[in-house]
N, C-alpha and C positions, 0 to 999 in steps of 0.2 A: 842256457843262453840260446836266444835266438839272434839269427845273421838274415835280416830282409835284406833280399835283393831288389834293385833299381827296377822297376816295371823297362821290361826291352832288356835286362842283362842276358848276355851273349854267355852260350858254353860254354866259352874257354873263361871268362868272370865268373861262374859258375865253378867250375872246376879249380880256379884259384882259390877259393874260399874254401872247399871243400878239401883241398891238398896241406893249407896251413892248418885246419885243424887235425888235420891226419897227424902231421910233423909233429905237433904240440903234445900228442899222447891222447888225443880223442876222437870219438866215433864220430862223422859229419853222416845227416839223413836227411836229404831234401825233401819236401814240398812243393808239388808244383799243382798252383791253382790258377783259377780267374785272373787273381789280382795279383799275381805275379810268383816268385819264387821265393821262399825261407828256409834257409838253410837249421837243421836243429844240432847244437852240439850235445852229444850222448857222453856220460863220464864226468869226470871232477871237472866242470870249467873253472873253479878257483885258480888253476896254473896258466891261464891263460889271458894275456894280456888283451884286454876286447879293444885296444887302443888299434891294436896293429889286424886286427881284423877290421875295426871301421875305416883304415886308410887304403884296406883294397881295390880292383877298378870292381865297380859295379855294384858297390853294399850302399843301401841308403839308411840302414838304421842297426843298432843292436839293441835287444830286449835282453833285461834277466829278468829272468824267471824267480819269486821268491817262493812256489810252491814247490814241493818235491815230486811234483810230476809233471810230466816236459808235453808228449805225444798228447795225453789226454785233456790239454789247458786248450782253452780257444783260442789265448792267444800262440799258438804255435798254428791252430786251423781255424781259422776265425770261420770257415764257412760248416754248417749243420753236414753231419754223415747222415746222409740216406741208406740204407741197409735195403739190397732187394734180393727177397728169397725165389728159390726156383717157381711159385707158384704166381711171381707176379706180384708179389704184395710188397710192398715199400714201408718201409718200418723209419719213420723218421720224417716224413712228409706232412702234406698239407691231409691224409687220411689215417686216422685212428685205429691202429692193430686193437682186434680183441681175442686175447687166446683162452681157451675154455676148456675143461676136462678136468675128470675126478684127479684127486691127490695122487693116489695108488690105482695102477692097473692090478684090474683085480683077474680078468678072464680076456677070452678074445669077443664073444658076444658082448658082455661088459663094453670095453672101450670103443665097438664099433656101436652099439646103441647111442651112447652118449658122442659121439662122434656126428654123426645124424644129426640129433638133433640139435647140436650146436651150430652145425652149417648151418642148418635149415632156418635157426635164430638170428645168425649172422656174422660167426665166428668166423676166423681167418686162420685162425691159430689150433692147433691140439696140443693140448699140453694132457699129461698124465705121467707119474713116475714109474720106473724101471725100477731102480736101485734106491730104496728108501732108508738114509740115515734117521735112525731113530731116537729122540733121550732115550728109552727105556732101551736094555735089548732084549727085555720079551713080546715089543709091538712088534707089529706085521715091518717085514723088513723089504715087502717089496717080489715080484715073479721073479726080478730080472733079466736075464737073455730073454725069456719066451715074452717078456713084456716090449721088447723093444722089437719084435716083428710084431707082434701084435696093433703096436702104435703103428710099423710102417705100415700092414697092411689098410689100416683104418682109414691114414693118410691118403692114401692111394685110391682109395674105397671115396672119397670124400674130396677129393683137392683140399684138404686141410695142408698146411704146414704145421709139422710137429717138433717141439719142444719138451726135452727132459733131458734127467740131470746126470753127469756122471760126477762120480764119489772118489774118484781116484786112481791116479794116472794108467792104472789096468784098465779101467772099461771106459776108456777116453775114444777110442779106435773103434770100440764096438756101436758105441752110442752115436759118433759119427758119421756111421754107415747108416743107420734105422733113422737118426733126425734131421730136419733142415737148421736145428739153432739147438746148440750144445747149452745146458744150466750149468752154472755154479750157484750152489743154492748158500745161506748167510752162512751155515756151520763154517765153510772152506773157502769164505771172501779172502781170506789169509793164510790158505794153505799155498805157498810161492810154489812148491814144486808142482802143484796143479796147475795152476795160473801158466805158469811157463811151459808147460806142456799141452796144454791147452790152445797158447799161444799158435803152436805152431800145427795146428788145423788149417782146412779151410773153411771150416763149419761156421758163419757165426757164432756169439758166444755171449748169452743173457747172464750178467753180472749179478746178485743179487747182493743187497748192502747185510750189513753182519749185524745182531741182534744188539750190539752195544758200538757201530764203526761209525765216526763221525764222517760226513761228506768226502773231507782231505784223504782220509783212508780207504773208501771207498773208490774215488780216483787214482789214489797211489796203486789199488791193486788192479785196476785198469792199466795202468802201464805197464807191470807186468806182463799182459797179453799183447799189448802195441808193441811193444819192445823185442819182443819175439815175432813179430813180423803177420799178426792174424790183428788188422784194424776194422773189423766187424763186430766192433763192441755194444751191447745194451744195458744200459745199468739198469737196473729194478729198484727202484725201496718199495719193501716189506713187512714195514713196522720196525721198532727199536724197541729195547726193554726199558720198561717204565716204573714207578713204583706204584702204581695205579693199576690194583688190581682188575677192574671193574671190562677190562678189554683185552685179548689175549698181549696185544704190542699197542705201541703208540704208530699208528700211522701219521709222519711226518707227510705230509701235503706242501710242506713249503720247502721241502729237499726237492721240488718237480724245478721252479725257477731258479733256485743256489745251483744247483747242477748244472741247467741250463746255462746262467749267467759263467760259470765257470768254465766248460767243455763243451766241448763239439759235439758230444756222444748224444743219440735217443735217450731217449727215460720213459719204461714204463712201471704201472705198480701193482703192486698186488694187495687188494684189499682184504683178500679172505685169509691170508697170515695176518696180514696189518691190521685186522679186528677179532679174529677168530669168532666172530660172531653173525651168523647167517643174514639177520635183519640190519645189519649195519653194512654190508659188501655193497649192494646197489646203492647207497649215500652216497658213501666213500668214494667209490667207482665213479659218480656224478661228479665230487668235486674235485675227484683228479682230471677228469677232463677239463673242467672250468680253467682248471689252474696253470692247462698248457701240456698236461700227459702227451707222448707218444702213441703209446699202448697200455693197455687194458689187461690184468690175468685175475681171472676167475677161477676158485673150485666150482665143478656142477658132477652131480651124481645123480643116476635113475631114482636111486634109493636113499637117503644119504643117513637116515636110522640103522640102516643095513652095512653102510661103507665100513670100510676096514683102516680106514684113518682117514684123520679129520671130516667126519659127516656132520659135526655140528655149526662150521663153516662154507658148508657147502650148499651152492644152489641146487632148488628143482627145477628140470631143463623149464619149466613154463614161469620159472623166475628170472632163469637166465633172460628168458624171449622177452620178459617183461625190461628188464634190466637196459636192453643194447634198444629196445623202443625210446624210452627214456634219453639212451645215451644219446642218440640221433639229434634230438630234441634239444641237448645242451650242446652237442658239438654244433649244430648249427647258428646257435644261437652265441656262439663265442668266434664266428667265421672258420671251422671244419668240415671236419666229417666222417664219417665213421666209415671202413674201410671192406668194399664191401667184397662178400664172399668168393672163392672162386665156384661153379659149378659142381658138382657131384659129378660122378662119371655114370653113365647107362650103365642100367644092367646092375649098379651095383647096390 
């Protein structure tokens, strides 16, 4: 249930709304925007009479809410979250995040090679894994710790902002010393005690959707992290499981507008899970931009015959370079823009 308040409601109007649903046995969490104040009630609002919260001084309306997620619904933030990372890049704007890097760090020459050359292309983002859950567990599972300086150094080497994933509630703390945007990747769109601990970073935090989660669920585990007090949320879709073999997932492209039309949050996506197919990621990547994308994630490897997981999804950097040429090309042509890099640092 939401409690709008009267555009001009005074504090103490404020605080009387926020006082009766205390009394009633539920959480009150404000909103305070442009267009005025919403109060959101947190908990069973079924026990609560919305009769005697609309005859408060200062409430002009109450909404219910028929989804089971409150924070993450537009109508509770009807205005877009802008996300801005330490490097300047605004993730949710009128300019298009693109984040790039192999699946797996494999070395520290590795990630800062491919690091290079993604700036250089026009990346904004570094993404590369640390901790890799894997189906099998005899795949590469990942460097881990020596992977996540390695990413910051590269960062640092590059004005990159970096992204990658932690796997569980132990390397939550470590992951968000080394990166600027914490992953949860599809396997743990539903693992709540991650979510909730998560939550409670300051890191942002790239949601990714779960291989079988419809939209609703994907949002629901958004709240999760709002709820816990970290509203620096990104969702991702990723592909969904299909019965079509023919592409590693079903890249859903029309989850970019549902999402939107539903929540406040960014949306970017990942087309090199969502196709696992090398020649299909610059398509894909084109027409999530068409369709209203955020951001942009890309695999790209020096080598990707060589990579130590998923090289057969992965760009060569001068595919990548071809790729965000391209994007430029559609984001402008749809009224954006592609977002552009920060500098390299001398010397490095």
């Amino acid at each position: 249930m939401l409690v709008v308040m009267r555009c001009g409601a005074t504090d103490r109007q404020i605080q009387g709304v926020v006082q009766a649903i205390t009394e009633l046995g539920c959480e009150a969490r404000q909103l305070h925007s442009a267009q005025g104040t919403t109060v959101n009630v947190v908990g069973n609002d079924e026990r609560i009479d919305s009769a005697r919260l609309a005859s408060l001084d200062g409430v002009q309306d109450i909404i219910h809410l028929s989804q089971p997620y409150q924070q993450a619904s537009r109508d509770w933030h009807p205005v877009d979250t802008v996300i801005t990372l330490p490097n300047g890049l605004k993730i949710g704007s009128d300019a298009i995040a693109i984040a790039a890097g192999p699946c797996s760090v494999e070395g520290e020459q590795q990630i800062l090679e491919v690091a290079h050359a993604v700036q250089e292309a026009g990346a904004t983002l570094l993404r590369g894994g640390a901790f890799k859950p894997r189906t099998s567990p005899h795949s590469f599972q990942g460097l881990g710790a020596r992977a996540l300086e390695y990413l910051a150094r590269a960062g640092e080497a590059t004005g990159l902002a970096v992204v990658t994933e932690a796997v569980d509630p132990e390397t939550v703390d470590a992951v968000a010393e080394h990166s600027d945007i914490v992953q949860i990747g599809a396997r743990n769109m539903q693992n709540f005690s991650l979510l909730k601990r998560i939550g409670r970073i300051k890191n942002p935090v790239l949601l990714k959707r779960g291989i079988a989660a419809t939209i609703t669920e994907l949002l629901s585990s958004a709240e999760y992290i709002l709820m816990e007090g970290n509203a620096n949320v990104i969702l991702c879709e990723r592909g969904i499981r299909s019965f079509d073999p023919g592409t590693r997932n079903l890249l859903d492209l029309s989850a970019i507008p549902r999402i939107q039309q539903a929540s406040h949050l960014p949306v970017m996506v990942d087309p090199s899970h969502g196709t696992g197919i090398r020649d299909l990621v610059t398509p894909m990547a084109l027409a999530a931009i068409a369709a209203g994308v955020d951001g942009v994630m890309v695999e790209v490897h020096p080598d990707p015959d060589e990579a130590l997981s998923d090289g057969v999804q992965s760009l060569y950097p001068e595919q990548f370079a071809e790729m965000v040429r391209r994007a430029q090309q559609v984001a402008s042509a749809v009224g954006r823009r592609i977002a552009s890099p920060a500098p390299a640092k001398l010397g490095s």
